[in-house]
C-alpha positions in Angstrom: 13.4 -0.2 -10.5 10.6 -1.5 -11.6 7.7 0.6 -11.8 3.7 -0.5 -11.6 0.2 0.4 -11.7 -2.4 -2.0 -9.9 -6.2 -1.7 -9.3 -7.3 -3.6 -6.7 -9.3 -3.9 -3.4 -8.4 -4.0 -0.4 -8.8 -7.5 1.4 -7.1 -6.7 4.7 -6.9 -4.6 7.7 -4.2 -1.6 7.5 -1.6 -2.5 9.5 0.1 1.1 10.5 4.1 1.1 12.7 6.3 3.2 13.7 10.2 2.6 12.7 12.8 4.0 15.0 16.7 4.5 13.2 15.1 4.7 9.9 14.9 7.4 6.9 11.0 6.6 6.8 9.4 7.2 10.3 5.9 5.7 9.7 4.5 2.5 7.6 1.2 1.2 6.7 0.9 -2.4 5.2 -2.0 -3.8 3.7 -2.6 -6.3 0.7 -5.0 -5.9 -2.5 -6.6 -8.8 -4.6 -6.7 -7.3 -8.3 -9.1 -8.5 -10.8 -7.1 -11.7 -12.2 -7.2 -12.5 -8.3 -3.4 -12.2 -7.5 -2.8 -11.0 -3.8 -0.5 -7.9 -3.7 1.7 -7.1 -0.1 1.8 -3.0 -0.6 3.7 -0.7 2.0 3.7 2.6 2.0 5.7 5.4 4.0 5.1 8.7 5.9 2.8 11.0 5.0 1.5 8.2 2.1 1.4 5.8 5.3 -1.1 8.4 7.3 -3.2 8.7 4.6 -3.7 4.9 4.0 -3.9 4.5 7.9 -6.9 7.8 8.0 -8.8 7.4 4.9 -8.4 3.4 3.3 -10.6 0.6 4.9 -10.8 -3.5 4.4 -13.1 -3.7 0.6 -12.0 -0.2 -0.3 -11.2 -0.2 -4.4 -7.6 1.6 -5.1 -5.6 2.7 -7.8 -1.9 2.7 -6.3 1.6 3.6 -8.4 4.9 2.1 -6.8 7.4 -0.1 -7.6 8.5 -3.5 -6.8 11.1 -4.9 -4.1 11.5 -7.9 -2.7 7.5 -9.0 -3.7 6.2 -6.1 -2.0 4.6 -3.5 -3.6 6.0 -0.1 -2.5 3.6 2.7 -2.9 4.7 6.3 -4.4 0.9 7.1 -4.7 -2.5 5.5 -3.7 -5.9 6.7 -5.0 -9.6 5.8 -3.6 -11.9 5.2 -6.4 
């Protein structure tokens, strides 16, 4: 697993599903442009997914902790700052 820490802000809308059949009930999606400009894909999963979904919005600066598969960012923690 490979673990990372981005800083970024947030350049879309949260996109927040519902998964049926699946060990993690509830996703949010949303991508970040860090400071060297790459565009990150981050998900994140249940109760991590209703926060992003309640309290993130589009231009929103975030610290967020995850790891990487499949070139998508999965979030294990996501901070406002």
């Amino acid at each position: 697993m490979n673990e990372v820490f981005l800083i970024g802000k947030i350049i879309s809308d949260i996109e927040f599903k519902f998964i049926i059949n699946s060990k993690n009930k509830a996703i949010a999606c949303f991508v970040i442009k860090t400071a060297d400009k790459q565009i990150v894909r981050v998900q994140a999963y249940n109760k991590l997914a209703d926060f992003a979904y309640s309290k993130l919005n589009t231009n929103d600066k975030v610290f967020i902790n995850g790891y990487i598969e499949t070139n998508i960012v999965k979030a294990k923690c996501i901070n406002i700052y």
